[in-house]
N, C-alpha and C positions, 0 to 999 in steps of 0.2 A: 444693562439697560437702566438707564436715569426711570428714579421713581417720578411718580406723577405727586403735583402738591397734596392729593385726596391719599394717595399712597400714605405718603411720608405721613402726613397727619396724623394719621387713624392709626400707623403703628406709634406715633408717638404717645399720644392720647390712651391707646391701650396699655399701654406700659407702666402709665402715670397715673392712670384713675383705679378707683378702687374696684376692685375685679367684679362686685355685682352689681354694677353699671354695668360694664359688659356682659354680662349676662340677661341683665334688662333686655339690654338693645336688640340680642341675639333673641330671645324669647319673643319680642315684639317683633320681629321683623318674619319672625314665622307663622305667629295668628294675625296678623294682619295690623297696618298702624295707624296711631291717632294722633289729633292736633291736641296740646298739654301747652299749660302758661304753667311755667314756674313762678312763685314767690321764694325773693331775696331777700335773709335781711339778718340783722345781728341782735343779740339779746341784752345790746347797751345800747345807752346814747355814744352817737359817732359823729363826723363829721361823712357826707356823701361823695367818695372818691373812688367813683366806678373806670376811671380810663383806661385805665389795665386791663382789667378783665371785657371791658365790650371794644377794646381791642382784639382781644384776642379773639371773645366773640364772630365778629366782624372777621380774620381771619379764615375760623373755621366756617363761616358761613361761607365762604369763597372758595378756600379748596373743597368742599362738599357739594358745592354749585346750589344752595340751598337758599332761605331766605328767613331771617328769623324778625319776629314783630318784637320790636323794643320797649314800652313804655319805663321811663326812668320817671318812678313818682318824687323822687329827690333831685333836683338836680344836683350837678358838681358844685362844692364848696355848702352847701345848705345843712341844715342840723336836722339828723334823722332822730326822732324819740326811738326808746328800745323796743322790741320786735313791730317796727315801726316797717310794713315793706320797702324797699330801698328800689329795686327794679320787679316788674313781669316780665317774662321773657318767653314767646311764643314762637313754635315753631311743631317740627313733626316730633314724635316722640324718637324715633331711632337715631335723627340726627341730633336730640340735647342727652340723651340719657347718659351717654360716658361721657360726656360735657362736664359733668356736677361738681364733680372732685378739682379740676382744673381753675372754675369758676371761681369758685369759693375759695381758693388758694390765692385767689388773685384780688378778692374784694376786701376779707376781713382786716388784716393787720393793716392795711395800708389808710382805711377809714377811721381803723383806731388812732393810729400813728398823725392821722391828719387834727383829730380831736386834739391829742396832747399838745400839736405842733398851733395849734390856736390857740389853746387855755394857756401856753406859754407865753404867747404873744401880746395874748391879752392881759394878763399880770404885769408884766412889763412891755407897756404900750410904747413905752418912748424909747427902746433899746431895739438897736437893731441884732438881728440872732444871723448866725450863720449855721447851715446844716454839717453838720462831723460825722455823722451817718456809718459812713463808708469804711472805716474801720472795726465796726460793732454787726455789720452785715456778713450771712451768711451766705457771702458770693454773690456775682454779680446780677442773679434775679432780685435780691433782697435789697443790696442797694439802690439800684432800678428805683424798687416799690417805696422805699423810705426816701426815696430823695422827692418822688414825686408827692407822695403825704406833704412833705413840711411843705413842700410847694402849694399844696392846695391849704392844708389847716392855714397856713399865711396868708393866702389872699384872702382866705370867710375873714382875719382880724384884720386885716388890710379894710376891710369896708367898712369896720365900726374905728376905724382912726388910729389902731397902730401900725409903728412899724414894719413889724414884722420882719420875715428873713429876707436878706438880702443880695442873698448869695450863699455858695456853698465850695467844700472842697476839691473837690474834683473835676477835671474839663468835660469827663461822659456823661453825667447828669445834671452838669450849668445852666443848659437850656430849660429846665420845668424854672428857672429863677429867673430866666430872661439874662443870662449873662453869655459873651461868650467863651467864660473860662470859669476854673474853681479861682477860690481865694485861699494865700497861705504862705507865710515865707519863711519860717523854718522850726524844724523839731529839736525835743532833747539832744539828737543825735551830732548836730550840727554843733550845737556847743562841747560837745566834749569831743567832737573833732578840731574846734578852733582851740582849745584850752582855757577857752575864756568867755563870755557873753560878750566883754566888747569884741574880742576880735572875731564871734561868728557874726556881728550884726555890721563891722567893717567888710566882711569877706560879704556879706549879701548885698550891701550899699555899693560895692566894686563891682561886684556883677552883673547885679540889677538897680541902677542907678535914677531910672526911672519911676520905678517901683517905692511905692510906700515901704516904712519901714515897722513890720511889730514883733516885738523881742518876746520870746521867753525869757522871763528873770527867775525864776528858784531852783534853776539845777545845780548854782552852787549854797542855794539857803540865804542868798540876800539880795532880795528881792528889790527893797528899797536902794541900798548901795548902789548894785549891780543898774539898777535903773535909771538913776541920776545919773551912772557916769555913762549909762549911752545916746542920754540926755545932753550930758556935757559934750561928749564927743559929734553931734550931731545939731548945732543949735538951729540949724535952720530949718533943719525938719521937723524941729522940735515946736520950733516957733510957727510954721504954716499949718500945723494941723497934720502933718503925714506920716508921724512917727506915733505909736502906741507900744504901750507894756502890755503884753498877757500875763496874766496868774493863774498858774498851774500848780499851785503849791500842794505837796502831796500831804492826804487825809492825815499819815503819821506825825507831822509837826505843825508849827505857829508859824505863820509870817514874819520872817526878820522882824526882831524887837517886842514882838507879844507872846504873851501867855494870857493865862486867864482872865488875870485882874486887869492888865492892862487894855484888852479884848472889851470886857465890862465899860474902862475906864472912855476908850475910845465911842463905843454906843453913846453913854451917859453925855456924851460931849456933842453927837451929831444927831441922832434919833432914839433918844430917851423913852418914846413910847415903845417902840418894840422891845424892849426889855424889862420894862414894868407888869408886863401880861401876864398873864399863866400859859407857859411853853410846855410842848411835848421836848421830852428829850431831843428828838433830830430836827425839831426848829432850835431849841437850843445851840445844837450844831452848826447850826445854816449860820446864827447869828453870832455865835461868838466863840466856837470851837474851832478844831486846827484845821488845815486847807484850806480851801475859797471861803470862807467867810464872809460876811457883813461887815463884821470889825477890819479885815484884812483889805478890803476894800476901801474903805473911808479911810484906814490910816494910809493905803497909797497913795490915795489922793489929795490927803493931805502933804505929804512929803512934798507929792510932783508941786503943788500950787507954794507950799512956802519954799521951793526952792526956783520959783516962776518957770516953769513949766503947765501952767494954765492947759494952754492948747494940747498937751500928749495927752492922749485919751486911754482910758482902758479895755481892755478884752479882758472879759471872766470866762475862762471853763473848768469842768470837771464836777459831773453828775447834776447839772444844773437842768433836772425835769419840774412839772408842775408845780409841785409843793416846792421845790427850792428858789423858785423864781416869783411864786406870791410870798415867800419871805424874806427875798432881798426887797420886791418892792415895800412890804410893810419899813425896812428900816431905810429904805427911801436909798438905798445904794448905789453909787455916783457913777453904774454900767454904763458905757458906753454900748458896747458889742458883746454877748454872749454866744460864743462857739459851743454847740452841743449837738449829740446823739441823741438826749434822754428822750427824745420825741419816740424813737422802737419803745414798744408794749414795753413792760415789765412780765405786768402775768401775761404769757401767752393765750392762756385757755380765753380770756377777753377776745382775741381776735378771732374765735370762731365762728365763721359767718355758716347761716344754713341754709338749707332750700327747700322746698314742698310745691309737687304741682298741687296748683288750687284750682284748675276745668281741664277734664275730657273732651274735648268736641262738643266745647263752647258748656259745658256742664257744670256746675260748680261741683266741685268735692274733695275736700281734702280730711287731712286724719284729725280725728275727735281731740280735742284741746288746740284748736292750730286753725280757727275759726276765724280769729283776727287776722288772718292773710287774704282773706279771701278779699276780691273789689268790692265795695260797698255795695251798689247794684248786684252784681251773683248773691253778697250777704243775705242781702234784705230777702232777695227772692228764696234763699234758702229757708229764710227762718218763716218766711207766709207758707211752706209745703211744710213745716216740721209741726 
């Protein structure tokens, strides 16, 4: 016998929330039940990226044949201050109470994720970012949740005038970008099947001919060489603008031709101020230590432009979160496109979002220190009885 939607739900839902929810539910459902507003909200500043979860919401209000009252005091894309209510969510108490754990699973990381995925944006306004997400998720609910973040922190920087993401890599989560496909045309793997960077970026030119072209250059460590000659091999794509190099260069070495001094030498020659500061050690890093650099950057752009290749642009990735992207823009870095993940939390415990009903049948009262969830109106009338 086919389960019924309320079926399937409620076993899935008990399986997944924390068992004294369950027990809640059960416990209310025998002395009798009440209408309860939960307050939503997180104990940082976020960006507001509830679509997940008052999906899912919305769901269970459907297989439960129920009706839950919404109010979103954030809308989507808006900046919540921290234990700032995010949503009320009204309804009976037995149909939210095993709700909670679900909820919350669905609100916090993805509001974080949308934060970083704006402060990104907004650092460097004039680069466009592509989400990488998809590799760094733990399975396809997480990417789901992180594709749809950078999708929203991008639009909140999309309204104050940048770029923003543009796209992403995968065709199952293209749509929160507005694309109908990911963007990507080929990995490490690619080239050490061809033997060569030119012949893996010949082999995807033959086959995808249509298609732009953007190389990895440092799996064999020359970057600049390896770039110019796909450059050489390709001048018309080179010359319209549809050909780009990524740098991938891994953290243990320098970009073909630098080290230290030369790293210095290059800053000192294109943005002189970012290196006159006082640096923490891992800005240090950003601007002129090994992998994706500052200096790595401007010396590729140098190459491509004295060897007139103007028009090839660049892709930077690898670890390029918050702080690395206000320190490429400090040294003013010649990014075109930055591919990243870093937009997922670092600290996880950040994305703990929480809940507290704040009225019983219509009542205000919630637990002592946890005042500020309350509606203003319940506040006020609490604090004229206290």
């Amino acid at each position: 016998m086919p389960l019924t939607p309320e079926t399937e739900l409620n076993a899935d839902v008990a399986a997944r929330t924390d068992v004294y929810f369950n027990r809640t539910r059960q416990i209310v459902e025998r002395y009798g039940d009440r209408r309860v507003t939960y307050a939503v909200f997180l104990r940082r500043p976020v960006i507001s990226a509830p679509r997940l979860m008052l999906d899912f919401l919305n769901r269970a209000a459907t297989a439960r044949n129920t009706h839950f009252d919404v109010e979103l005091t954030h809308p989507e894309g808006a900046w919540v201050g921290a234990g700032e209510p995010l949503v009320y969510i009204t309804g009976k108490f037995t149909e939210l109470a095993d709700l909670e754990t679900i909820l919350l699973q669905k609100t916090g990381a993805a509001c974080v994720a949308a934060h970083n995925a704006y402060q990104m944006a907004i650092a460097l306004p004039n680069v466009a970012f592509l989400a990488m997400d998809a590799r760094h998720a733990a399975g396809a609910e997480m990417q789901e949740m992180m594709a749809y973040a950078a999708s929203i922190g991008s639009e909140a920087a999309k309204r104050e005038g940048a770029r923003g993401f543009i796209g992403n890599a995968t065709d199952g989560t293209a749509h929160y970008f507005g694309a109908p496909h990911g963007f990507g045309t080929m990995p490490h793997a690619l080239i050490g099947y061809a033997g060569s960077t030119l012949r893996a970026a010949e082999m995807f030119h033959e086959t995808f001919p249509e298609q732009g072209l953007t190389v990895l250059v440092d799996y064999f460590g020359r970057e600049i060489t390896d770039g110019l000659a796909v450059c050489e091999r390709f001048p018309e794509l080179a010359a319209s603008g549809r050909m780009s190099v990524r740098l991938y260069t891994h953290g243990g070495r320098f970009l073909e031709g630098l080290d230290p001094a030369e790293s210095y030498a290059v800053l000192e020659r294109r943005a002189p101020g970012a290196i006159r500061r006082y640096r923490s050690d891992t800005e240090l890093r950003a601007l002129v230590g090994t992998g994706v650099s500052a200096a790595a950057i401007w010396r590729m752009r140098e190459a491509l432009d004295e060897a007139g290749f103007s028009a090839v642009t660049i892709v930077a990735s690898s670890g390029f979160g918050v702080d690395k992207c206000r320190v490429m823009a400090d040294a003013h870095a010649p990014i075109d496109v930055v591919g990243t993940g870093s937009f997922i939390p670092d600290a996880w415990s950040e994305t703990y979002a929480t809940a507290d009903i704040v009225e019983y049948d219509g009542e205000a009262r919630v637990k002592v220190g946890r005042e500020f969830l309350l509606r203003r109106n319940a506040a006020r009338t609490r604090n004229g009885h206290s």
